[in-house]
N, C-alpha and C positions, 0 to 999 in steps of 0.2 A: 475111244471106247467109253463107251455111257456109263457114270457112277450109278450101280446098283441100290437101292436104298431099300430097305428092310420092310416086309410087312409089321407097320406100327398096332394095328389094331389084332387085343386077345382072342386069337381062337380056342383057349384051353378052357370049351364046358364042359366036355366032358369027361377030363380026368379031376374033376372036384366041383362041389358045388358052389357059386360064388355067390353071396349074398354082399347087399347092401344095405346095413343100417343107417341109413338118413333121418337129420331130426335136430333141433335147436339142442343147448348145452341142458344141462340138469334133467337129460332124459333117459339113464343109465345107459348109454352104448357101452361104455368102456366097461362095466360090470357086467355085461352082458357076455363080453369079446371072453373075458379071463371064465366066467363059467363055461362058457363052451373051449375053450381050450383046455380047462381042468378034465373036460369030461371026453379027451382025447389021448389016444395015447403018447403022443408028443405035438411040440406047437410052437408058434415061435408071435407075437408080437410085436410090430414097430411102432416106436412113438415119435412126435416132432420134438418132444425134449428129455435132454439126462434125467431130469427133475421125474416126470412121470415114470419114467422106465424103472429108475429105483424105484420109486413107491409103489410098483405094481408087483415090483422084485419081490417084496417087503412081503408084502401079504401072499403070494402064490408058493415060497416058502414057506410062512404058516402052513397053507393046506397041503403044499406037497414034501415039506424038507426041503431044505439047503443044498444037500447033495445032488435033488432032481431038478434045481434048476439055474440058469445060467444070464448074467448080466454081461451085456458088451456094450459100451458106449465110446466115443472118442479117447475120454480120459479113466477110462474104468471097465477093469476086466475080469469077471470073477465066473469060472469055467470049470465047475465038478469036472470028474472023468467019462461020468455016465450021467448026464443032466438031459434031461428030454425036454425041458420046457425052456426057454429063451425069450428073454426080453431086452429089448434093444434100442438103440433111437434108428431113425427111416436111412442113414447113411450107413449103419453097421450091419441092416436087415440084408438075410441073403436072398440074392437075386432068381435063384434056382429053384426051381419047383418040384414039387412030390418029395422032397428030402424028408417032410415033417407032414403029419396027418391033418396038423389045421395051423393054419396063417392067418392074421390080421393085422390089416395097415389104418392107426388111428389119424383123425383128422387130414382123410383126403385131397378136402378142399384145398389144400396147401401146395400143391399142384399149380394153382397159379401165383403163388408167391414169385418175387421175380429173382430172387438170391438163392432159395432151397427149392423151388418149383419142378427143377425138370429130376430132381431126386424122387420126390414123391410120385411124378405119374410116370417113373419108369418100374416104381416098386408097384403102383397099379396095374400095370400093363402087365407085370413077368411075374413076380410073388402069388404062388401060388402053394397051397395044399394037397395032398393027397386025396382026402376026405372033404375037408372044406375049408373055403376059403370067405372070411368076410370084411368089408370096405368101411371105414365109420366118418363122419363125418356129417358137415353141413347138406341142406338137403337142397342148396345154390348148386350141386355139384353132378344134382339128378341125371339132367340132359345130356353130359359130358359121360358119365359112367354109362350110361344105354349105346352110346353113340362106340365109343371105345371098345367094351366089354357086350358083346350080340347074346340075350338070352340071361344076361344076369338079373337076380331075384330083387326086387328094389323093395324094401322095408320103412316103413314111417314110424318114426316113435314119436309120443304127444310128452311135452315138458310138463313135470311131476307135479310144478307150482307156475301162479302167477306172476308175470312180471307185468307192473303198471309204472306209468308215467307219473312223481310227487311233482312235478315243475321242478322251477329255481328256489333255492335257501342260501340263506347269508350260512359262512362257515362256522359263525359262533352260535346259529342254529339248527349246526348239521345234529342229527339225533345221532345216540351211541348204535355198536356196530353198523357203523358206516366206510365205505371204500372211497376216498379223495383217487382220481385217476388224471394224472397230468405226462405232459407229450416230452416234455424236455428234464434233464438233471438239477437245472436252477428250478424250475418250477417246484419239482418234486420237493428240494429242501423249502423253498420260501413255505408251501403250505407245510410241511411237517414242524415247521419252527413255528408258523400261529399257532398250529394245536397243542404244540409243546405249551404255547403259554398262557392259554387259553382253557385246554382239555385237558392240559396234564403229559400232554405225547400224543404218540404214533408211533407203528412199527413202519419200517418202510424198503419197497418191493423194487426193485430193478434189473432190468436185463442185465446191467453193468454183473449183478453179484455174483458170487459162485452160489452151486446150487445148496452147498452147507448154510452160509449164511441167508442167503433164503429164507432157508426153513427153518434158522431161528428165528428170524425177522418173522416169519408167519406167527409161529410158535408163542411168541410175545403177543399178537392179537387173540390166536386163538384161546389159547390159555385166562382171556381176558384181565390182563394185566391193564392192557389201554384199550382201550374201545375205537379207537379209529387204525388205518393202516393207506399208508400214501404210497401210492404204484405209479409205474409207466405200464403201457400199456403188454407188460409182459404178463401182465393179472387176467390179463384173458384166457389165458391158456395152461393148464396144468396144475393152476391150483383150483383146490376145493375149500373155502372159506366159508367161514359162518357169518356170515355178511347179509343184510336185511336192506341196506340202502346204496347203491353205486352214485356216487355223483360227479360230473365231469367237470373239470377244471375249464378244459378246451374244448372245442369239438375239431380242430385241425393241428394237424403234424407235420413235418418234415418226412417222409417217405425215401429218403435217399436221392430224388432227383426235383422235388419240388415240396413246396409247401401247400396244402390240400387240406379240404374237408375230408373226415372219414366217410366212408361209404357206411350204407346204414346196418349192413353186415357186419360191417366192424363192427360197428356201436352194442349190435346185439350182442355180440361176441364179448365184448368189455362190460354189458349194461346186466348178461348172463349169468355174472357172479354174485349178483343179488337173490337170494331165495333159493336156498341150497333143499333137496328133497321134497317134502310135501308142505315147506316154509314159505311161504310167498315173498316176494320181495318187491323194491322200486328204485327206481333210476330219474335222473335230474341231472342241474346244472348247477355251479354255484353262481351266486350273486354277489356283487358289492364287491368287496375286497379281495373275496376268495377266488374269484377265476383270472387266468391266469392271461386274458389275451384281453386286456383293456375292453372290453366289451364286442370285440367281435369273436363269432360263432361260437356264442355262450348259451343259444337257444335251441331247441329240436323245430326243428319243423312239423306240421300237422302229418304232412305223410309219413316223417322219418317216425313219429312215436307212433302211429299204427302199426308201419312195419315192425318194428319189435316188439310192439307189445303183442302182434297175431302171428309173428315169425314166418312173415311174406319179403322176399326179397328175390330180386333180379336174378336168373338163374348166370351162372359166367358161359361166359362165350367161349373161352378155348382157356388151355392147360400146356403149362411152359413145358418143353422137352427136348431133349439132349442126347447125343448117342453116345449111350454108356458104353459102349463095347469098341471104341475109336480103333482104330489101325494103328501100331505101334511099331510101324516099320522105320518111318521118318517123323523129324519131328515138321515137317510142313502136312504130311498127310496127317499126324494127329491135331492138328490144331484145322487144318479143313474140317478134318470128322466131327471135332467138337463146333464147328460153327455151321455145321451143314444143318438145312431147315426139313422138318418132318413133311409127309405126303398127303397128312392127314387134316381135315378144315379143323377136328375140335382140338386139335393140334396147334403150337405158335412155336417159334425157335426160343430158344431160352437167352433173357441177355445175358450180355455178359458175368458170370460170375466173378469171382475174386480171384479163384484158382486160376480160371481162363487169363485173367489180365496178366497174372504172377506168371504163369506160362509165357505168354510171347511176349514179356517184357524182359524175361532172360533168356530166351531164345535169339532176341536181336544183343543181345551179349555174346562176343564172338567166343571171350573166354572159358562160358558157360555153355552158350547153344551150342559151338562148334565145336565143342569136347564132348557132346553124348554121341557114342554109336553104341551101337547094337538095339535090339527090340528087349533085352533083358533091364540096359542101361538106361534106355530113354522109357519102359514100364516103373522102374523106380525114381526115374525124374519126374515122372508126373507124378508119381504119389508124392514124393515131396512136396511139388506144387498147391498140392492138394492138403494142405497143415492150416486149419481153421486161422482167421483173424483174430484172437481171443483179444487181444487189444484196441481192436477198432480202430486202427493207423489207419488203413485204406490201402490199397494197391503199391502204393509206390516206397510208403515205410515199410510192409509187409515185404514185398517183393527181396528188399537189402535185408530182412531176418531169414527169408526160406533161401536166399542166396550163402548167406555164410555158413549154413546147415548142408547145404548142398557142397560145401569146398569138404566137409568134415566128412561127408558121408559118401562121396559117389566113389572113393576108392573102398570102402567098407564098412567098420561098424564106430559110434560112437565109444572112444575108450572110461570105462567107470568113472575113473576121479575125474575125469574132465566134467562129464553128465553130477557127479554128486560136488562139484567144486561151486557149477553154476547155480543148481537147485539151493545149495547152502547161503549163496550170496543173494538168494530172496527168499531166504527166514527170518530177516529182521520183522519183529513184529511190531516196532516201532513206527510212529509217522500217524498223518493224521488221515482223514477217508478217502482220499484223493488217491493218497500213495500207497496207502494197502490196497486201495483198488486194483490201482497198477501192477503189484507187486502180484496179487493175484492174477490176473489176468494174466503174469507171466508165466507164472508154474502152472497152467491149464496149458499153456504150450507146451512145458516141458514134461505133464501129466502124458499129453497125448502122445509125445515124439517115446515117451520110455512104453509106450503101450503097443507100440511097432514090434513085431515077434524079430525082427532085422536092422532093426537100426540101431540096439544099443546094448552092448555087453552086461550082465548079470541084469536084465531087463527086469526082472521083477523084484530085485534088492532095491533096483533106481527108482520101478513104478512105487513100491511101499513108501521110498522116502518122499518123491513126490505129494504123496499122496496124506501123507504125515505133515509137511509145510503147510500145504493148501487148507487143513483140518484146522493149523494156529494160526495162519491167517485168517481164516472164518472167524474164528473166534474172538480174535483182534479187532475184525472188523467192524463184527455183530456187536460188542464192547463199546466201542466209538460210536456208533447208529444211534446205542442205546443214551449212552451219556451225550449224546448231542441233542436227541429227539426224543429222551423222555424224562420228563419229570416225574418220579414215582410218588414220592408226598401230594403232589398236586392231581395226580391220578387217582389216587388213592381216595383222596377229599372227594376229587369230584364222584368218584362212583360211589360214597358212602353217603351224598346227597340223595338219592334216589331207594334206598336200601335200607330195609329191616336192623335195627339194631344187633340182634341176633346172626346175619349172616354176616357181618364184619368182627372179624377179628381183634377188638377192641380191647387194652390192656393196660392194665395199673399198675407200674413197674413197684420192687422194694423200696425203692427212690425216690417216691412220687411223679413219676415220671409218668405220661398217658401217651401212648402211641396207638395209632389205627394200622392195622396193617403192618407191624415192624416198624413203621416213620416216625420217629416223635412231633407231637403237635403241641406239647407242652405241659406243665407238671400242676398239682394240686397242692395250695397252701391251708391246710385246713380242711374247708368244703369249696375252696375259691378255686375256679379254674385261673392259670393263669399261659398267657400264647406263649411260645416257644421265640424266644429273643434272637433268633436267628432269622426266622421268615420275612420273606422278600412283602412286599405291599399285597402284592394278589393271595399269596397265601394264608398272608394273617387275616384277611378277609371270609378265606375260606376253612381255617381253624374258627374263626370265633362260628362259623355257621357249625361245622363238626363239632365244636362242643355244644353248641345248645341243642342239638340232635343228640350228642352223647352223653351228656354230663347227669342225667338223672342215673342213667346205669352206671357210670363210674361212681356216682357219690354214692347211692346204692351200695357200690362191693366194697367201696372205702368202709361205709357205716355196718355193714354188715360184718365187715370183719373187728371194725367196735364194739357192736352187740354180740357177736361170737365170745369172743374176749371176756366179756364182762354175765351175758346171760347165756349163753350156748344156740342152741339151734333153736330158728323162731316160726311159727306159723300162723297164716291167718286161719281165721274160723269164728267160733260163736260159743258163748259162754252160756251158762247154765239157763239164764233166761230167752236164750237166741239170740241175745244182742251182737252184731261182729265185736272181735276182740282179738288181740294179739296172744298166741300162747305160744308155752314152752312145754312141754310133756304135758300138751294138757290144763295146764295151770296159768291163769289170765297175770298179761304182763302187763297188758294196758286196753283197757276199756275206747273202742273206736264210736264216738257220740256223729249222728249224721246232726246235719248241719241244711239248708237250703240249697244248697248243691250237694248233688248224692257222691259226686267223685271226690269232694272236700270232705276227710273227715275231722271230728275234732281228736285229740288223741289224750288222755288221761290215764296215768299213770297209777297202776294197782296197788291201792293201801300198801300190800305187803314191802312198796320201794320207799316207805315213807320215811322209815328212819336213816336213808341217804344223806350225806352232808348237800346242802343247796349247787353247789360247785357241782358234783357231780352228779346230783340232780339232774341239772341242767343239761349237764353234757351227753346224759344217758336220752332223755328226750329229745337231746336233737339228732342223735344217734338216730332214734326211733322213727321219728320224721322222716328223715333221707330214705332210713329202709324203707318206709310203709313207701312211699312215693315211687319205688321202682318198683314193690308189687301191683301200686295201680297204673303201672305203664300201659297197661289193655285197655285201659278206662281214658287214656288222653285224648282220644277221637271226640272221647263226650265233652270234655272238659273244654277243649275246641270250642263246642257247640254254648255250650258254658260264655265261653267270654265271651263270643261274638256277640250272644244276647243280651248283654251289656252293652253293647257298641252303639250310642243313640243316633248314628249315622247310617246302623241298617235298614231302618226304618220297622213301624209299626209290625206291616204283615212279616215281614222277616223271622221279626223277634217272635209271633206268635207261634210259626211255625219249629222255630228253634229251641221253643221252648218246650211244645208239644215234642218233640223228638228225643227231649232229655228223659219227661216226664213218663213218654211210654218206651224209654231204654232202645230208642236208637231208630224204630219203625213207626207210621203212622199211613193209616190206610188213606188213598189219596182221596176221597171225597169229603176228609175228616181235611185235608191239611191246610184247606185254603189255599193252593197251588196256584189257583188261578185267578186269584186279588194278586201275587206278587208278580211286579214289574217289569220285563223280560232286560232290564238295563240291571235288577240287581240278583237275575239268576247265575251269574259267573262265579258270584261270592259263595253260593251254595258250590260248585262243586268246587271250589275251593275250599270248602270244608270235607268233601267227601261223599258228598249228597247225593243221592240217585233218585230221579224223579222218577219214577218208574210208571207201569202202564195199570200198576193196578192199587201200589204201593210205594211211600215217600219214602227211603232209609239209608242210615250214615253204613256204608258196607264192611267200613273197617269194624263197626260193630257186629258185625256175623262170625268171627273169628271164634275159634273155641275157647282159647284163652281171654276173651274179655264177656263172651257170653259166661263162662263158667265162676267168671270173677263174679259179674252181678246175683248168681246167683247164690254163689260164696257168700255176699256180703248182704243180703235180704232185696238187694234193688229189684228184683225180678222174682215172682214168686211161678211164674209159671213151667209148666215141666221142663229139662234140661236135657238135650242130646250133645253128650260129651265131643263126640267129632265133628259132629255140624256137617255129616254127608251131604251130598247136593238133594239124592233123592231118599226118603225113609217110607216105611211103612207105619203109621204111629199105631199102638194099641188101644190107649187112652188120648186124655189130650191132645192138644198139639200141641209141640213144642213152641221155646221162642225162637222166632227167625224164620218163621213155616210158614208156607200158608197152604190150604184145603185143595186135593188135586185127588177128587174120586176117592178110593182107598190109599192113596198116598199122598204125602205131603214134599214140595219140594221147597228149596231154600230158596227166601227171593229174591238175591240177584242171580240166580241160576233159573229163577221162573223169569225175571228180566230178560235175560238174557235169548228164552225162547221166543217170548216177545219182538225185541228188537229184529230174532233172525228172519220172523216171519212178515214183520212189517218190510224189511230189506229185497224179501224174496217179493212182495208184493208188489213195491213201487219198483222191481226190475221188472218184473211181468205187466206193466201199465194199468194195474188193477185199481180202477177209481171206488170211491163208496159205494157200495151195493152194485158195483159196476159184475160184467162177468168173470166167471171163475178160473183161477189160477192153480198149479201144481206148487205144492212143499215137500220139501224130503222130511222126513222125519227121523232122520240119523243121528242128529243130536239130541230128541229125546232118548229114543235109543240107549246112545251110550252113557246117557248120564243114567238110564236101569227106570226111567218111566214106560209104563207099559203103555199100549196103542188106546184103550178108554178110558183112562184116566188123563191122557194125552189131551183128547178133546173134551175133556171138562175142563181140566184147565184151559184148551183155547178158548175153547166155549165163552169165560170170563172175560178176556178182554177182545174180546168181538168177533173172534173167527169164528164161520159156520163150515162145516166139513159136510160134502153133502155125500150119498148112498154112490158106490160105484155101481154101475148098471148092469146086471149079470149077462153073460155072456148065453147068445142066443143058442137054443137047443141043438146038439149036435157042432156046436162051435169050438176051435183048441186055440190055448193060446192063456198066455195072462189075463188075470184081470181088469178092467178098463181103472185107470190112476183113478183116485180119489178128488175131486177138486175144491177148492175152497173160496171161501165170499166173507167178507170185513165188512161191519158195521161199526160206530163208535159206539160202545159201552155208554146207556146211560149212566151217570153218578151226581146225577142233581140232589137223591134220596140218600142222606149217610148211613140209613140203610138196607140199603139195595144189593149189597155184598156181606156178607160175613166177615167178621174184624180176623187177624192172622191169631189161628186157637180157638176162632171159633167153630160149630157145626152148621153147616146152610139148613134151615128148617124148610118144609113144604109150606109153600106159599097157599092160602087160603082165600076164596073170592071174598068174605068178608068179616077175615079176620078173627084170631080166638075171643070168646064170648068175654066181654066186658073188660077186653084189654086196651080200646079206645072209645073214647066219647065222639060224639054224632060230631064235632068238628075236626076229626081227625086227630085228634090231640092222644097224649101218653093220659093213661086214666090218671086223675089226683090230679093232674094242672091246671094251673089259675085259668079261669076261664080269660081272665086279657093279659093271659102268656102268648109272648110273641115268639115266630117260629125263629133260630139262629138267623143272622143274615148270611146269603150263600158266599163261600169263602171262606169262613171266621172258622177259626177253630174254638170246638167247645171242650172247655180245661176239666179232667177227671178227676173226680175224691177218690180218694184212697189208690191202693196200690192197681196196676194195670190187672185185667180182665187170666186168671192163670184154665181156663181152656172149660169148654165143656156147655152144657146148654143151658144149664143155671149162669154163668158167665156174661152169657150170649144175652139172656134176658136183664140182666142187672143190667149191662152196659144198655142195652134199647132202653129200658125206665130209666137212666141217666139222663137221656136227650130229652 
């Protein structure tokens, strides 16, 4: 008689509707899945990991209560009485349909996995909803879901952000929040031990861990304590990172039956975790030392970095499957059932699983296979069989663990103290990460066997203690990770490289003690730094850099708390003639004299300290010194600019330009700066200093800030009007301020008028747009949002060369939007240094020839020598007296300057 074999393919459309969200990662499916099941009256979701199931647990709590819903996973069971919402992993998902008003099975694609495969497309084929049912997953899975499921709705979602190819980087120039991804456990440590000594650390990510440690291991990147986090390729899945760079150690694995190149699915999949929401990100390979396979498959290929950067890949062919429902009459007919092949082409038989081999490897055990009878006896012999690998023994260590479990169990139940004797004998929280590993992976065994409603007496007293080991193992674990893979002092340095004074945590113990961060880097003798006599070679390299980044603000609070001491509370300001001056209520404590550099002042001490003893004299003004020097901390960008101009190495045009930049407090219009005498070998030194050559305008940006604009004007450097927050975009009423420049009725800040600049030159040479060539589309969204209105828009582009020409009205009786706007680039003459209005000033109407007797018949400023010679083009011409402070008397004094 012919074995019957089941209709494989879903006829169930019309008791629910089945949708399919298909679509690369970071394109909300799974935020999409949990609103629509919130917005049902009961629902259940499957995940492929513990790890997601609770974190989804987490939040559907928040919006629904604790009570309404329900977590089940191999090793974890938590079951209101009246819970309608359920969240699960794809092996705990129930099989049964209509029970619940909406179902969804995340990450589909997993169907062809060759170990968990025929689990997920048997939950595809039967899990169904009431109401609705929807699929998520890769959009490789298209062909197989149509073919399967006749009549289901197929869904594309587009990814929120960019992912682009950066190439290869050495590791010791991998940039911060970055993903190191390697194939193997030695890999993983060797790279987490460079960054430890190199970067400070790494958090580090493995299938090995339980899902606790995990999540502290994340918890540690995310929180950014370290900036890098070293994975196997379990980083593909389930976690959400704030990650900006993925870069591959390898590009080939071990797969379980051979060593292989990743398919470029994969890669996406791994490469995915870069550019979380609407952050873009980039993926690469390491170079040099960091990759991990001597130099083979350390490169992409040209097709592999298309396909994920366009998210085009090979649809799969067929989906592994299994027959869940086997005959449990004998154990030869359930082991046919499970090897028997489906009828279906998008169909494949599933290989062998783990459970299958553990199955008929104690079934040819006489004293085990030919002791199960009955269909009740040989149903609970296979769910034994069925007890996860949590150790990764393989078939034949596994098989002697599900064997001794099976002597304990096939007469009844596990007895308590036997269950809490073994759990107790892997509480030692001792050992090093090998052996907590272990130790872990062992209680996930006994997590899952105490989660059997039948296998183990006071079942949830065992699952609690269970579950209480695995928690101090985590913790253990996560412990050792850290103390092995992170140096916090050296993390600490290196992130305070890059970082605001202000946002570090930076501290002057009673002791003298200076610590960043909690770490000591070593104590003050006086005003002397002096390193911390314990640091290894690499770190006293990177204390002497933290202090010379830190030591003006700690001398600073040192001295300050001298002047407290001694005079009380002190402030800058200006004394009765305007002169700056140091007071205390009011009343000058020392006279601030400028000097040839505006950020140097002289500092002179107020008659009224004169009958000081000399000693403390002395000690009072150097007090003074310290402090003043951490007030002009806003002012060290200039002071930068300051010494470099002294460096006879910069050369001639350098130093002009560096000087003019001091001279007018940080901006100089670019036809003024001589930009273009300097030699493109010594433009690097410039943004080394900070320098932005801009499109209309030359300036140090860290001078835009409010606290060093408000300093200069604190101390007379700057007499022009003052906007205290330095908005990007203002309305001026008078003047313009400093840091502005002229934009119709509004004035914007200029590296945020740069910045328009730059976006529209970008949008140009993407759209092929040559000089005067034809017109191209811009979006204007980021005028927009920085609060520039649309004609004042194109007066500013206006300025550096964009023409925005008339959209063409739409013909009579016609519907529909208006036709885009398009635009055409010219370069901006600036041969004329006055052809633009300086930043403050107002643009006057151009006259054809000019106001009456403001030049003479050879074009000259009236009053100049007749054999005055014009600037030569380049040169900066040096200013008397203080910068131009706004307005159209301003405008004209600076034009009779030239």
């Amino acid at each position: 008689m012919a074995l019957q074999v089941p209709v494989l393919v879903s006829s169930r459309v019309s008791d629910s509707r089945i949708r399919a969200i298909l679509g690369p990662t970071n394109t909300g499916k799974t935020h999409l899945a949990i609103e629509r099941m919130c917005g049902h009256s009961s629902g259940a979701i499957g995940f492929p990991l513990r790890l997601l199931a609770r974190e989804v647990y987490d939040k559907v709590c928040k919006l629904k209560g604790a009570g309404q819903v329900a977590l089940i996973t191999g090793e974890e069971r938590i079951e209101p009485p009246n819970a309608r919402y359920l969240l699960c992993t794809a092996e705990a998902m129930p099989r049964s349909a209509n029970e619940r008003a909406f179902v969804a099975l995340d990450e589909v694609q997993l169907g062809a996995d060759r170990e968990r495969g025929h689990i997920f497309t048997d939950r595809l084929l039967n899990a169904r909803g009431r109401e609705e049912t929807m699929l998520l997953g890769s959009a490789t899975v298209e062909p197989l879901v149509k073919a399967l499921i006749p009549g289901v709705t197929v869904e594309g979602r587009p990814r929120f952000s960019t992912l682009s190819h950066a190439g290869s980087v050495k590791l010791s120039r991998l940039p911060p929040r970055s993903a190191v991804v390697a194939f193997s456990v030695e890999e993983v440590y060797r790279v987490a031990e460079l960054l430890r000594r190199f970067r400070g650390g790494a958090a580090v990510v493995m299938g090995a861990l339980s899902p606790e440690t995990r999540n502290r291991q994340v918890a540690l990147f995310q929180s950014g304590e370290v900036d890098y986090i070293v994975a196997t390729d379990a980083i593909g899945m389930g976690l959400n990172l704030d990650v900006a760079h993925v870069a591959f150690a390898s590009l080939s694995k071990y797969d379980g039956v051979r060593h292989r190149r990743l398919h470029p699915a994969e890669m996406a999949q791994i490469a995915g975790r870069a550019g979380r929401h609407h952050q873009d990100g980039t993926f690469g390979t390491l170079s040099g030392g960091g990759g991990g396979s001597g130099g083979r498959d350390t490169a992409f290929t040209d097709e592999e970095i298309y396909a994920i950067e366009q998210h085009r890949f090979a649809p799969l062919t067929r989906l592994f499957w299994r027959d869940a429902e086997p005959r449990l009459d004998t154990l030869d007919n359930l082991i046919a059932d499970l090897e028997r092949g489906p009828d279906h082409p998008a169909l494949a038989p599933a290989p062998e699983a783990i459970d299958l081999a553990v199955l008929k490897r104690l079934s040819e055990d006489a004293d085990i296979g030919g002791a199960v009878r009955g269909a009740a006896q040989l149903r609970r012999f296979w769910d034994v069989c069925q007890l996860p690998d949590f150790r990764q023994q393989g078939a034949e260590m596994h098989s002697r663990f599900v064997a001794r479990l099976w002597r304990d169990l096939k007469d009844g139940h596990l007895g308590a103290d036997f269950v809490a004797a073994r759990i107790t004998d892997l509480g030692d929280v001792r050992g090093d990460i090998d052996t907590l590993q272990g130790r872990l992976a062992a209680i996930r065994s006994w997590a899952y066997i105490c989660q059997r409603p039948d296998w183990v007496l006071a079942r949830e007293e065992m699952a609690a203690r269970a579950r209480g080991v695995e928690a101090r193992l985590s913790d253990a674990l996560h412990q050792r990770l850290t103390e092995r893979f992170v140096n916090r002092r050296t993390a600490i340095l290196m992130k305070s490289m890059g970082k605001d004074v202000g946002l570090l945590r930076v501290a002057l113990e009673e002791n003298g003690q200076v610590t960043v961060e909690g770490q000591v880097i070593g104590h003050l003798e006086g005003f002397r730094f002096v390193v911390d006599a314990d640091a290894t070679h690499e770190d006293r390299k990177l204390m002497l850099a933290a202090a010379e980044k830190h030591l003006p603000h700690l001398l600073a609070a040192k001295a300050a708390a001298l002047v407290a001491s001694e005079l009380g509370e002190l402030e800058l300001g200006r004394d009765a003639t305007g002169a700056p001056a140091i007071l205390r209520d009011g009343q000058v404590v020392a006279q601030l004299e400028r000097t040839r550099e505006p950020t140097r002042l002289r500092l002179v001490l107020a008659k009224d300290l004169a009958p000081l003893d000399p000693a403390h004299r002395a000690r009072l003004a150097e007090a003074l010194e310290v402090w003043l020097e951490g007030k002009l901390a806003p002012l060290m960008p200039m002071r930068a600019l300051e010494e470099a101009a002294k460096d006879p190495e910069v050369g001639s045009e350098v130093r002009a330009l560096l000087l003019a930049l001091v001279e007018r407090n940080g901006s100089v219009r670019r036809e003024e700066s001589g930009i273009a005498a300097i030699p493109k070998e010594k433009r690097p030194l410039l943004r080394q200093l900070g320098i932005i050559i801009g499109t209309l305008d030359v300036f140090q940006h860290a001078l835009l800030k409010p606290g060093a604009r408000a300093l200069m004007a604190q101390l007379g450097l700057d007499t022009r009007p003052l906007n205290p927050r330095m908005e990007a975009v203002i309305t001026p009423e008078g003047p313009l301020p400093a840091g502005y420049c002229r934009a119709g009725t509004q004035a914007v800040r200029l590296d945020m008028a740069e910045k328009l600049f730059r976006s529209a030159h970008e949008t140009r040479e993407k759209a092929g747009q040559k000089q005067g060539g034809g017109g191209f589309l811009m979006d204007a969204g980021l005028a927009t949002s920085m609060g520039l209105v649309a004609e004042n828009y194109l007066k500013l582009m206006r300025e550096a060369g964009f023409r925005a020409t008339e959209p063409q009205p739409l013909a009579e009786g016609a519907l529909g939007p208006p036709a885009p706007r398009l635009w055409t680039w010219r370069p901006p003459r600036r041969d004329n240094p006055a052809s633009r209005p300086a930043s403050g000033e107002e643009r006057k109407p151009r006259h054809p020839r000019g106001p009456r007797g403001a030049h003479n018949s050879a074009g000259k400023p009236a009053g100049a020598p007749r054999d005055a010679k014009p600037a030569a083009r380049g040169t900066v011409r040096k200013l008397d007296g203080p910068p131009p402070g706004g307005g159209a008397f301003a405008g004209l004094a600076d034009l009779l300057r030239k």
